[in-house]
C-alpha positions in Angstrom: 0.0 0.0 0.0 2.6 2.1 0.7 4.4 1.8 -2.4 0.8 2.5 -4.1 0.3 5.5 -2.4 3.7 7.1 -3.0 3.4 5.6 -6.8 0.4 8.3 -6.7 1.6 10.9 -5.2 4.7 11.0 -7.2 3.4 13.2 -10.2 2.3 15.8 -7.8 6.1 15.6 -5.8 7.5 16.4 -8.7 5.1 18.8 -10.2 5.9 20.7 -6.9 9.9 20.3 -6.8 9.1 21.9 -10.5 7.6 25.1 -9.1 10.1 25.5 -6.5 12.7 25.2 -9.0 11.4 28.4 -11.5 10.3 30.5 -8.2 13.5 32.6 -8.4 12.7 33.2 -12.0 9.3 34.1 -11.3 10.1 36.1 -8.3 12.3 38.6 -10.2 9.3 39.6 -12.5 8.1 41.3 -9.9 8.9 44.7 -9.6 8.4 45.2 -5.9 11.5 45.2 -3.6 10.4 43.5 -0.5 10.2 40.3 -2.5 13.3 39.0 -3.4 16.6 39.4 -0.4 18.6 41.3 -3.5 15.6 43.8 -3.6 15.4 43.9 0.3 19.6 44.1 0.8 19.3 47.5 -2.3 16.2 48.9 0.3 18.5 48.7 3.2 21.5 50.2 1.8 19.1 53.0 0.2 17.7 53.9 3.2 20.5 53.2 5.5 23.0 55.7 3.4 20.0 57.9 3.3 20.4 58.4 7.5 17.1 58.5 8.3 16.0 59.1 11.8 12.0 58.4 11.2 10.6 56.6 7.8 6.6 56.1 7.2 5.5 53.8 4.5 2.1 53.6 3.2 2.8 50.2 1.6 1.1 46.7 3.0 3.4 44.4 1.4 6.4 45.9 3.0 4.9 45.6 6.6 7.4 43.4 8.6 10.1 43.2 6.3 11.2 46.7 6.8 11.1 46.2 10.6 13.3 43.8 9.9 15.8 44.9 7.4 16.1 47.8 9.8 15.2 47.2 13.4 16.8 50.2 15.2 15.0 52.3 12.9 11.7 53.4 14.1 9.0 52.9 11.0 5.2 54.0 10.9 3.2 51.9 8.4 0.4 53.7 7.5 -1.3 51.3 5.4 -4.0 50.8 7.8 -4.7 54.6 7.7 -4.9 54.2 3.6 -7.5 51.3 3.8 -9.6 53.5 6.2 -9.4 56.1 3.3 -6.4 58.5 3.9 -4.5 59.9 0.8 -2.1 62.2 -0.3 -2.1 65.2 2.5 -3.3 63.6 5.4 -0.7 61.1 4.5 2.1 63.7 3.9 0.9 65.7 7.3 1.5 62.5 9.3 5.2 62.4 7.6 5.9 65.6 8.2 9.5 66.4 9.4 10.5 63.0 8.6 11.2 60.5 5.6 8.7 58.7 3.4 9.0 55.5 1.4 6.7 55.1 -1.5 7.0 51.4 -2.8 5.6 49.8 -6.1 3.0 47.6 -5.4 3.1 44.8 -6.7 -0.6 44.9 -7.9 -3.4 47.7 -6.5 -4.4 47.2 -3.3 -6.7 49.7 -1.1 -4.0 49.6 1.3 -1.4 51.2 -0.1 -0.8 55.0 -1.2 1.9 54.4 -3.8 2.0 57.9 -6.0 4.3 58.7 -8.6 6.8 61.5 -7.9 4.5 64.1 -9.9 1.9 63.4 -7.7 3.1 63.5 -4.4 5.1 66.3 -5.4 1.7 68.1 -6.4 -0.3 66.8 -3.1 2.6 68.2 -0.8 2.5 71.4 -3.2 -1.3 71.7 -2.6 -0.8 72.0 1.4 2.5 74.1 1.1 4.7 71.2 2.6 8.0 71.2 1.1 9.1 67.3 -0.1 12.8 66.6 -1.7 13.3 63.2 -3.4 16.2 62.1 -1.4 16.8 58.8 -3.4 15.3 55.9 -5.6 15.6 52.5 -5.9 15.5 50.5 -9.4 14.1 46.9 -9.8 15.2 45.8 -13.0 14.9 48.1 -15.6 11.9 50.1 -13.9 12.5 52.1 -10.6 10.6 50.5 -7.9 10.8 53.1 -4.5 11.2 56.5 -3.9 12.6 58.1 -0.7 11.3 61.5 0.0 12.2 64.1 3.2 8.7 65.6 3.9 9.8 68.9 5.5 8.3 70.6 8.8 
């Protein structure tokens, strides 16, 4: 019976040893940085030589991992403030005086406020808050985060 059942079971073993084998390949289509540990190791350095003293991220699929990557550095996710229904300058007025990440999703999700740099540049414009794009982050040939210092 035993032999039976693994006879059976086989096809799936292998169909799953198969997927595990192309998830590397599949993982770098993604243009989101918290997914592979070359993506995470780039958002480290970025915001490590960036010498942040206090980052906020509206981004749900970087919850955790950034705590992580960076654990002396104190982070705000404000994700759960975006699914409640804040955007652009609330979001900006909670950052202000500090640094904010803006990550590419990796597909829309209510959670996250992800705006291009025209936009958030516009939406700190519209509340006379000053924002400098301090640095970005490329994921293969597309750029993937943005680092802004949302002044006082």
């Amino acid at each position: 019976r035993r032999f039976f059942a693994i006879f059976l079971l086989l096809p799936a073993m292998a169909a799953g040893a198969g997927q595990l084998w192309r998830s590397d390949t599949v993982l770098a289509t993604i243009p989101v940085p918290t997914f592979t540990h070359s993506g995470q190791e780039n958002l480290r350095h970025m915001l490590e030589k960036a010498g942040i003293q206090k980052l906020y991220v509206a981004d749900y699929e970087s919850y955790g991992s950034l705590e992580l990557l960076l654990p002396g550095l104190p982070i705000t996710q404000l994700w759960p403030a975006v699914a409640g229904g804040l955007r652009g300058p609330a979001i900006l007025e909670r950052a202000r005086g500090a640094h904010f990440l803006v990550l590419r999703a990796s597909a829309p999700m209510i959670y996250n406020w992800n705006p291009s740099p025209a936009i958030l540049e516009k939406e700190a414009s519209s509340i006379g808050i000053p924002v400098e794009l301090v640095d970005s982050l490329r994921c293969g040939d597309q750029e993937c985060a943005w680092l802004w210092k949302v002044g006082p």
